[in-house]
VOKE-302387 format. One line per 2 residues: number of its first residue (from 1); their letters; for each residue x, y, z of C-alpha. Coordinates in pm, 1 decimal. Example, Ala and Ser with C-alpha at 12.3 -4.5 7.8 and 13.67 -1.06 7.14 Angstrom:
1> AS> 1230.0:-450.0:780.0 | 1367.0:-106.0:714.0
! end
This chain:
1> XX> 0.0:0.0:0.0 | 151.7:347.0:-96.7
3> XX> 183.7:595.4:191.1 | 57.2:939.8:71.4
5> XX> 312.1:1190.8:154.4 | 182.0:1458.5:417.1
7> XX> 74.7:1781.0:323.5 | 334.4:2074.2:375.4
9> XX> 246.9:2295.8:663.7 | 166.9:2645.0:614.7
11> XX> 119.4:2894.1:876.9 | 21.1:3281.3:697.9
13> XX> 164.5:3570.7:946.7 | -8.3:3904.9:810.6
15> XX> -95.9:4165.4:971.6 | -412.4:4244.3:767.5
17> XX> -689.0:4051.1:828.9 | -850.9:4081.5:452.0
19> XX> -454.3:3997.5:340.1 | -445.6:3728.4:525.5
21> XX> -741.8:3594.1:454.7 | -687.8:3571.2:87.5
23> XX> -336.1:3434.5:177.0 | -511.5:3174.9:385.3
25> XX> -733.2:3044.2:87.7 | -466.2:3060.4:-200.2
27> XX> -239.9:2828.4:4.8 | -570.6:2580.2:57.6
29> XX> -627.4:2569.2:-335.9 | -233.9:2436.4:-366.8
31> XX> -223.2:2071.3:-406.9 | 9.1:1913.0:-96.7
33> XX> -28.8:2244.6:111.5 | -202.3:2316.8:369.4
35> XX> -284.3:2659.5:592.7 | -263.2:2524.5:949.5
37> XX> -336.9:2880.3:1109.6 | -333.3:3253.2:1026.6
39> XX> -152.1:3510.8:1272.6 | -137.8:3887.5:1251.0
41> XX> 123.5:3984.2:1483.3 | 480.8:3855.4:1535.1
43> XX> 347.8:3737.7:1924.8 | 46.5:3554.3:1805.5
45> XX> 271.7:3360.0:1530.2 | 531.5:3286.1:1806.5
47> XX> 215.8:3176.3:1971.9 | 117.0:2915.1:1724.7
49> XX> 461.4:2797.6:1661.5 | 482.6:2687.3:2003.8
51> XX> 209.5:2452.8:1999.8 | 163.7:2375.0:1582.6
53> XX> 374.2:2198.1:1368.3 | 469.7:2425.0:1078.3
55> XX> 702.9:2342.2:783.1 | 658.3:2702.7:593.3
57> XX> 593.4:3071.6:715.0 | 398.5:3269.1:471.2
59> XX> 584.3:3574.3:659.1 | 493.0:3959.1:609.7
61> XX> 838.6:4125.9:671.1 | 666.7:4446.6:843.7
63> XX> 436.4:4332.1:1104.4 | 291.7:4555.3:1403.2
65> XX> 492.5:4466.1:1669.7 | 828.7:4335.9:1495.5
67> XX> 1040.6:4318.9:1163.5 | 1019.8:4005.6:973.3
69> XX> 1362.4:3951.0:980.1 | 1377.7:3991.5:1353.6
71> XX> 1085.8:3747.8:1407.1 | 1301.5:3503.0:1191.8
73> XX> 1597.2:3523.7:1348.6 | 1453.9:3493.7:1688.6
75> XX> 1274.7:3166.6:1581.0 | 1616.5:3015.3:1453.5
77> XX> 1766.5:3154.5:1828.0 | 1489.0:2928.5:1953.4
79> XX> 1535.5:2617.7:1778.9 | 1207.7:2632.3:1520.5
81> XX> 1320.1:2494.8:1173.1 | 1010.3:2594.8:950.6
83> XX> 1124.0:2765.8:591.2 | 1024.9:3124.4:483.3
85> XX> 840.1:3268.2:231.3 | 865.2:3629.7:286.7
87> XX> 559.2:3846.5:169.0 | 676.5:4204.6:107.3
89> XX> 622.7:4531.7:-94.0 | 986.5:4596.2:17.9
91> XX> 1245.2:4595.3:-267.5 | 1586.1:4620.0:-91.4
93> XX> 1833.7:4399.4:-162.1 | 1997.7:4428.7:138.8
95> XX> 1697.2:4271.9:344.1 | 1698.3:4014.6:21.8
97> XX> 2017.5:3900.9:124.1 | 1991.1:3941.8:511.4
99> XX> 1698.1:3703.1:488.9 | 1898.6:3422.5:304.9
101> XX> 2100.5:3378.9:702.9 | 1759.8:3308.8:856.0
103> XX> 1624.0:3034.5:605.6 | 1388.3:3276.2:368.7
105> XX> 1390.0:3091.8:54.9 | 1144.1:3295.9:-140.6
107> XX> 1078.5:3636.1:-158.6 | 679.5:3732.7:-313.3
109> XX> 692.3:4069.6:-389.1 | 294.7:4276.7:-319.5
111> XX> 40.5:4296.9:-485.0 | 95.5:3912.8:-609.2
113> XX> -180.0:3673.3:-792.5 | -253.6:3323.0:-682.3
115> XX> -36.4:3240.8:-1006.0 | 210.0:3392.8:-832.4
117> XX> 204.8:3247.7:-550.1 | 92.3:2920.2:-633.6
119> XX> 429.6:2899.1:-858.8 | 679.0:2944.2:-548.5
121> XX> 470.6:2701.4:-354.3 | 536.0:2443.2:-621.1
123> XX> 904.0:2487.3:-664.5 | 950.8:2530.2:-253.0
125> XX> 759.2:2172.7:-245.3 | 1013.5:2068.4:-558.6
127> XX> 1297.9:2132.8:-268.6 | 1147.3:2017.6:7.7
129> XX> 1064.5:1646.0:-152.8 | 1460.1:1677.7:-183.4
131> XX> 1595.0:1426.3:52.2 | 1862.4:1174.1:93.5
133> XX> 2210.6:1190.7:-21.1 | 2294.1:1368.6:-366.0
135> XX> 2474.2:1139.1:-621.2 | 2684.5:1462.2:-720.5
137> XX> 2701.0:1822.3:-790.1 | 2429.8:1820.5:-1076.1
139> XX> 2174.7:1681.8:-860.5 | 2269.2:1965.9:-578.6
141> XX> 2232.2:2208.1:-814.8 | 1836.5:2100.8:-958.8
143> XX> 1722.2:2074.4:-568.8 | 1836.0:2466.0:-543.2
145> XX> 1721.4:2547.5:-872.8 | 1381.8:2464.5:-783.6
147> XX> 1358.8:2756.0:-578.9 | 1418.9:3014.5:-858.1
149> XX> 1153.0:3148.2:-1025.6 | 1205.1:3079.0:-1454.3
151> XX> 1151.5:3484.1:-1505.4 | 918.3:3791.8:-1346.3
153> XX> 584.4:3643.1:-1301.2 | 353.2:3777.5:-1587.8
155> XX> 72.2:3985.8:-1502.2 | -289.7:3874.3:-1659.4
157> XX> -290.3:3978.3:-2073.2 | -327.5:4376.4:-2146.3
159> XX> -171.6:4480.1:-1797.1 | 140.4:4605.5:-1723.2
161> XX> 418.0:4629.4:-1440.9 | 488.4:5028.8:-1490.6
163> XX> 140.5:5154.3:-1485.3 | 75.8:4837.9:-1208.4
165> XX> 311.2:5032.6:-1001.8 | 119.2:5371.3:-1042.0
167> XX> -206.9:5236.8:-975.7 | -90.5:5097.7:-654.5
169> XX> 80.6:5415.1:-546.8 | -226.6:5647.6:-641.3
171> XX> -467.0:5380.9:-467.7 | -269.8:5372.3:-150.3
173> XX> -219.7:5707.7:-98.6 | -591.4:5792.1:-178.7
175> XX> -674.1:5750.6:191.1 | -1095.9:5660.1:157.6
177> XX> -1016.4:5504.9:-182.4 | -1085.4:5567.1:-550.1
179> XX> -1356.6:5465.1:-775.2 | -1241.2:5321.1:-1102.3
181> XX> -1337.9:5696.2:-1263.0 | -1157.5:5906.5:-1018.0
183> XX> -840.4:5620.6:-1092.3 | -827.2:5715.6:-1482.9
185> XX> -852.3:6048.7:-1386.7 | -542.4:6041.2:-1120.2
187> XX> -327.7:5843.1:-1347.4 | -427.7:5899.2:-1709.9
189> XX> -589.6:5596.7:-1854.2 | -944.3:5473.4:-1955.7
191> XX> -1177.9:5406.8:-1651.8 | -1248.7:5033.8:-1822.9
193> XX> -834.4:5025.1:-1799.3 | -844.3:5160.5:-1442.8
195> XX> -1120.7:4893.7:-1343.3 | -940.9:4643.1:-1479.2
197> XX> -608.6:4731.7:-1250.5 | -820.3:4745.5:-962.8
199> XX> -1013.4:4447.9:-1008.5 | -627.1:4248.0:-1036.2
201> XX> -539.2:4437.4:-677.4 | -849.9:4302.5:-572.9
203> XX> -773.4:3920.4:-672.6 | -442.8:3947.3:-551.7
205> XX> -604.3:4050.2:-162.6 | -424.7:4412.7:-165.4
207> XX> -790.1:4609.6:-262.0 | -1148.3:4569.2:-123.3
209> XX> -1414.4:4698.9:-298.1 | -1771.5:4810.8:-194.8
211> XX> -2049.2:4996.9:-354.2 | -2002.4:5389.1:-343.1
213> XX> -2349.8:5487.7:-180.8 | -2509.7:5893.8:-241.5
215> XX> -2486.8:5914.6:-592.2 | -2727.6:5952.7:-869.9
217> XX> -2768.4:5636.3:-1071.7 | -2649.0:5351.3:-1008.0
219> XX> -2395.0:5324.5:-760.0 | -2043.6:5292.2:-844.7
221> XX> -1750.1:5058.6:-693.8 | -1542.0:5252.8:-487.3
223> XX> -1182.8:5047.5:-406.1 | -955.7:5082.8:-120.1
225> XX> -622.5:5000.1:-33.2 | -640.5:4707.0:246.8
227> XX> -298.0:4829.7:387.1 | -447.0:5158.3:561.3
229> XX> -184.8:5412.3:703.1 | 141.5:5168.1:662.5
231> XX> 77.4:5191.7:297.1 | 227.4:4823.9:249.0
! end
């Protein structure tokens, strides 16, 4: 009788609830992964650690009460083993290669897809089926391999990274949001364009959207940024 393998443990730490929630629910549609808990400070995930077994952290690098980094390093101080994905909008490569030390082995750069995600989860679970003794240096270098991504994930068909990039910006620093009109207007493309860009924030858990009430006519979406004030 064949003995399935077990599922690889996931626990999401995120400090926003909608964030996490989404992160939650893409690792539970990965086949051979599965979310054993969701925490939203560095505390509660030290919490959970202590009494869950967890192969993989899911980690936001700026949580409310502690660095990622920090909370990493302190769990390797204390003897827990679990790998790290590291869930950031942060782009310095200094914290890239800080986080190598402390057992990060993926970095997902927000606002992400499930694609996006789902692809890293595959490769880490490439490496982590990796065991035994390697017959030589080619078969060292396909279990690390399997941790780099082929190229920059690609966004859904018509969208782009540049104008991406000044969506997010404009959407975060709107403060009580944006409607999909008011977007087109702020960065200078079609409001079917801006709806589209917001709908993708949307998938990938970094929008919410909800009917803009006190208007003639039907009422239009209005979209916020789920990141508040830290503008993560």
């Amino acid at each position: 009788m064949t003995t399935q393998p077990q599922p690889i443990r996931v626990l999401v730490v995120e400090d926003d609830p909608v964030a996490a929630d989404a992160h939650v629910m893409y690792v539970g549609r990965v086949p051979g992964f599965v979310a054993v808990g969701k925490a939203h400070t560095g505390a509660e995930a030290r919490r959970l650690l202590d009494r869950t077994a967890v192969d993989l952290l899911l980690l936001d690098l700026h949580l409310p009460d502690v660095h990622g980094l920090q909370f990493a390093r302190s769990l390797r101080a204390a003897g827990h083993q679990a790998d790290v994905i590291a869930v950031t909008s942060a782009r310095d490569l200094t914290v890239v290669r800080e986080g190598v030390s402390l057992g990060v082995v993926q970095y997902v750069l927000k606002p992400f897809t499930f694609a996006t995600l789902r692809d890293r989860l595959v490769r880490y679970a490439e490496f982590h089926a990796a065991v035994g003794e390697a017959s030589g240096q080619d078969e060292v270098d396909r279990a690390l391999a399997s941790l780099r991504a082929p190229g920059p994930a690609a966004l859904p068909k018509g969208l782009s990274a540049p104008t991406l990039e000044r969506v997010t910006v404009a959407l975060r620093e709107s403060g009580e949001g944006l409607t999909a009109t008011g977007l087109a207007e702020v960065v200078g493309i079609s409001r079917i364009t801006a709806r589209r860009y917001l709908e993708h924030l949307v998938d990938a858990g970094r929008a919410a959207r909800a009917p803009q009430y006190g208007t003639v006519g039907r009422p239009e979406l209005q979209y916020r940024w789920v990141k508040g004030e830290s503008g993560r």
